[in-house]
C-alpha positions, 0 to 999 in steps of 0.5 A: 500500500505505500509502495502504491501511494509513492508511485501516485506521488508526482517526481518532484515529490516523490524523489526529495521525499525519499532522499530526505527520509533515507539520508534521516535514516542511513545517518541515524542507524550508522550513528547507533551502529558506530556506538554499540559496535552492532556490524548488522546496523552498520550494514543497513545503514550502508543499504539507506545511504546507498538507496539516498545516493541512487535517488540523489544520482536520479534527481541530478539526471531529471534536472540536467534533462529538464534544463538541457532537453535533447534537440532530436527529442524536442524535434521528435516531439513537435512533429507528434504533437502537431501531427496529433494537433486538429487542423485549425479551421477558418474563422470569420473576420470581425465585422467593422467597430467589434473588438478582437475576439477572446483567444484560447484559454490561457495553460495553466502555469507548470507546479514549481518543482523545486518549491515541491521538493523544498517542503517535502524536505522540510517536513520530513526533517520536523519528523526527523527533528521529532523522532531525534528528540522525542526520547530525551523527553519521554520517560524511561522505560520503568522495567528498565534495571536502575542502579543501587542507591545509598540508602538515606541514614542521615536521621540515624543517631550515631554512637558516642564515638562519633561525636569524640572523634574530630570531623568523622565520615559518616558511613552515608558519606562514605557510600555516596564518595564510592558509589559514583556513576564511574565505579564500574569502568574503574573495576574494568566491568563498565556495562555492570549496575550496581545491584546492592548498595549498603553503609552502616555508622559501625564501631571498630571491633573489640575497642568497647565502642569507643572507635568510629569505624564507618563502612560502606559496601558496593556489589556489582555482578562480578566484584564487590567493593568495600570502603571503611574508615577507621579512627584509632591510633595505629599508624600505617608503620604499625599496621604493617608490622600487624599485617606481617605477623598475621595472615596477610599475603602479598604485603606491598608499601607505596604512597597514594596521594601523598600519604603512606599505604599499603596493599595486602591480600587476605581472604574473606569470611563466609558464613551460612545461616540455616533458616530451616526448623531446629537449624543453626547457624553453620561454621564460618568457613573461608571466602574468596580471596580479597584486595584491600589498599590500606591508607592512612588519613592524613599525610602525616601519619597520626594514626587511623587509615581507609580501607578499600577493598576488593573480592568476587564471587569466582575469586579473580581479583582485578589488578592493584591499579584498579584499587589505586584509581578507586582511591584516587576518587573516594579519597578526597571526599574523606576529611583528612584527619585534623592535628589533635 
């Protein structure tokens, strides 16, 4: 049925209507092509554009004959029309004192070819224009998976130590500085959203609540992410000693930022809960090996350091260098640690 409509359309209509809708288009697809890598739009687009260009080379080809005509065609043409012509017959001679009698009607005037094709064009492109914008303004689709938020805490009353410890971070704050839109580009998986997004306004374990130990926690489909704060005395000299007497592996010094760290691997802890009838909860048992870059928070060292850490599931860990871009970014929205 359209293909019918088209072929009722006159030339000058019909060709710019094409070219215009197939240049829209080809661009378009190409356009979407290029960003998704996608090889099969790539090639419809080429059959648009290869379609506009053959119309283009039609148009050009009509033009030149309409501008140039042939001159055995036009000669062609005068013998067949005044061989199909009427003989003209004699008219009577006006008398004296009447006026010239009316001479035939007057042709009516050729369509302007290129006024047509100019607003074929220029519909098709408010259509194009339309189509374009249309989906930044229209709501997204709401089956669509959002990314993890962090939750909204700023109303929770923190503990005691909080309020001893000079200018603390809040976990809120922490999850908001690890949470970016960025974070999984930097983990090297960027087509994965966050699935869970967690923080708490913890104490650091076996000091009887008095340390502010912040932490906030970001899973994607293959890593899961850990940030922590901890506000107590022991430098970054004394934490590696600590390190080296415990379990820690692959124990590395460097500087990030300006101030000392250091990066250790360790596995994490797994523990599962029996929900059924007369269960318990079972043993902790080992998990997965994780990376942690361990800074402290100040460039002086006066004690306390940020831990960010990295594990997943299948146990593969990403290099250090993802570890120190994270740090890069999550550190600045920490407060170093003011001269007590």
């Amino acid at each position: 049925m359209l293909g019918f409509l088209l072929r009722l359309l006159p030339f000058w209509v019909r060709e710019p209507l094409l070219i215009a809708v197939g240049s829209v288009l080809g661009v378009r697809i190409m356009y979407l092509a290029f960003r998704d890598h996608d090889r099969v739009a790539a090639g419809l687009g080429v059959v648009f554009l290869v379609f506009t260009a053959i119309r283009v080379y039609a148009v050009i080809r009509a033009l030149r004959a309409r501008r140039n005509p042939s001159p055995a065609a036009s000669v062609d043409g005068a013998a067949v029309d005044a061989a199909a012509q009427p003989q003209p017959q004699p008219q009577p001679q006006p008398q004296a004192g009447t006026g010239p009698r009316p001479g035939p009607d007057t042709p009516e005037k050729e369509h302007n070819a290129w006024s047509q094709a100019v607003a074929a064009v220029a519909v098709v492109g408010a259509l194009a224009v339309a189509l374009w914008v249309a989906p930044r303004f229209m709501p997204s689709d709401d089956n669509a998976p959002q990314p993890a938020s962090c939750s909204g805490g700023a109303h929770e009353e923190l503990p005691k130590a909080y309020k001893d410890t000079p200018k603390p971070v809040t976990g809120e704050e922490l999850c908001k500085a690890l949470n970016r839109p960025d974070l999984a580009k930097l983990l090297g998986t960027p087509g994965e959203t966050a699935t869970t997004v967690s923080s708490t306004n913890n104490t650091a374990p076996l000091t009887d609540g008095k340390v502010a130990q912040p932490e906030a926690e970001v899973t994607f489909d293959t890593y899961t992410v850990n940030v922590s704060a901890t506000y107590n005395g022991l430098s970054t000299d004394q934490y590696v000693k600590l390190m080296k007497f415990g379990d820690e592996k692959d124990i590395k010094t460097l500087t990030v930022l300006g101030r000392p760290a250091v990066l250790s691997s360790d596995h994490t802890m797994k523990l599962e809960i029996n929900l059924g009838s007369g269960g318990s909860g079972g043993p902790v048992e080992q998990g997965p090996l994780a990376r942690t870059l361990s800074v402290a928070l100040d460039r002086n060292d006066r004690g306390g350091y940020c831990d960010i850490t990295v594990w997943s599931t299948s146990g593969a860990l990403p290099n250090d260098s993802v570890l120190l871009n994270i740090a890069e970014k999550v550190l600045p929205r920490i407060p170093e640690r003011p001269v007590r």
